[in-house]
Phi, psi and omega in degrees: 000146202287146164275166175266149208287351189242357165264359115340288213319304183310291204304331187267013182245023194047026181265076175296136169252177195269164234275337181303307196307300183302331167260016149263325168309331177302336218015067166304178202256001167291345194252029190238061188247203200255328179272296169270011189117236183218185160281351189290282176328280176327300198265082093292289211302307163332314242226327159302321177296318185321290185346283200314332175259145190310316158236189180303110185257108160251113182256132198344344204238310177262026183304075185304333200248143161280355174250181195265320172239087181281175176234128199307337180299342173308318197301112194224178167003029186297339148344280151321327195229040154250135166279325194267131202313317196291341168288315162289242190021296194278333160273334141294354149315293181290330169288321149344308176323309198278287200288303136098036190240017181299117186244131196182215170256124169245162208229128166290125172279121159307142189285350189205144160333103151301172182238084157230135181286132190225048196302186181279312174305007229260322189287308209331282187295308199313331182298286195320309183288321179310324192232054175105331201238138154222153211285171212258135180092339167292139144233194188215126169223156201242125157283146185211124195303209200266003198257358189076349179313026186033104146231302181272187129239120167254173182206123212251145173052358173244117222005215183357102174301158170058013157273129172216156168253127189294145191239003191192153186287135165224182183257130128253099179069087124074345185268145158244130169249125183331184167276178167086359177256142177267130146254182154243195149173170250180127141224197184276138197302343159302334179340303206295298157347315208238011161241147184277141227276176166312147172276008172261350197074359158240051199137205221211150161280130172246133166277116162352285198307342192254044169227161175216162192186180191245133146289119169262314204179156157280134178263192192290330168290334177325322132225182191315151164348293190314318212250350212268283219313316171320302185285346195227353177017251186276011138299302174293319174305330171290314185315303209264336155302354168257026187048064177267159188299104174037077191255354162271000157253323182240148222290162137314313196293340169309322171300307227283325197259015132313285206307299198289006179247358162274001155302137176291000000 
């Protein structure tokens, strides 16, 4: 098997990455289960755990690097000797790790794991919502910077609580994750009272700042239509074989212009 163009990349800046991380990019056929997915989804997952701690940890479960400290000065043009969208996307991830110097609206990182689930179906309502529809009992509520701006959607009652997708770029640890990335996040149960509801009635305007949360993963809206078989290969094959709502059409910016048309 072909090494991936974006472990080539690293490894000729003297960055090896570690041989775990390297066999989901390969995407092997160990990571072609029902939880994770694919190799893609995974060392997403991986690579959000890193994010979520302040710094680079390498611990038995996340191991990005083959070495235990590597140095962000090694980091140079890897860019340049990538093609594929979803390869820039993880490798600014990964250089991120290293750097921690992104600056922008960022989101409090939670002190412990929640419990939201980042199972291949994780898209399922969000899919649903990108074109409108929420299911009887659902609602959607939009987090918003200190600018009124969209950057998450969250979603109450349709499976997971407290799952959202980002609609805008935000800061974790210094890192930036696109749009099209899963969180969870938590807050106090009151919360919801004391913000004004949506302009459909069916949720609620959130200030960012009074939620703190996790980075899980990327889903399949991260990128185009065009680009998810490839990138997400038996993550996307679950999709369209468990009947998720047009998980081969659809855009982010549909969440993105949901989210902005639920402003009051």
């Amino acid at each position: 098997m072909d090494t991936h163009e974006l472990a080539r990349a690293f490894a000729a800046l003297g960055l090896d990455l570690h041989a775990d991380l390297c066999s989901m990019l390969n995407d092997e056929h160990i990571h072609h289960t029902e939880r994770r997915g694919c190799g893609f989804t995974q060392a997403t997952r991986v690579l959000a755990e890193q994010i979520n701690q302040a710094r680079l940890t390498p611990t038995p479960r996340g191991r990005v690097f083959a070495t235990d400290n590597p140095s962000p000065a090694l980091l140079g043009d890897w860019r340049a000797a990538v093609t594929l969208p979803e390869s820039r996307i993880l490798g600014a991830w990964i250089e991120g790790v290293l750097k921690r110097d992104a600056q922008g609206v960022g989101l409090h990182v939670a002190a412990e794991k929640l419990k939201v689930g980042s199972c291949p179906l994780a898209e399922q309502f969000f899919l649903e919502i990108a074109h409108g529809r929420i299911r009887r009992g659902g609602s959607v509520n939009v987090l918003v910077d200190a600018d009124g701006r969209p950057r998450l959607l969250e979603k109450r009652g349709l499976g997971d609580e407290h799952s959202c997708i980002s609609v805008d770029e935000l800061i974790v640890n210094g890192v930036r994750t696109p749009r099209g990335s899963l969180f969870a996040i938590d807050y106090a149960d009151d919360l919801l009272a004391q913000c004004p509801a949506t302009s459909s009635g069916r949720g609620h305007i959130v200030a960012l700042d009074r939620v703190s949360g996790r980075l899980l993963r990327l889903t399949t809206l991260a990128v185009a239509p065009e680009d998810r078989q490839r990138t997400f290969t038996a993550h996307y094959r679950q999709q369209i074989e468990g009947g998720l709502f047009s998980p081969d059409s659809t855009r982010i910016e549909q969440l993105c212009a949901f989210a902005g048309e639920q402003l009051p």
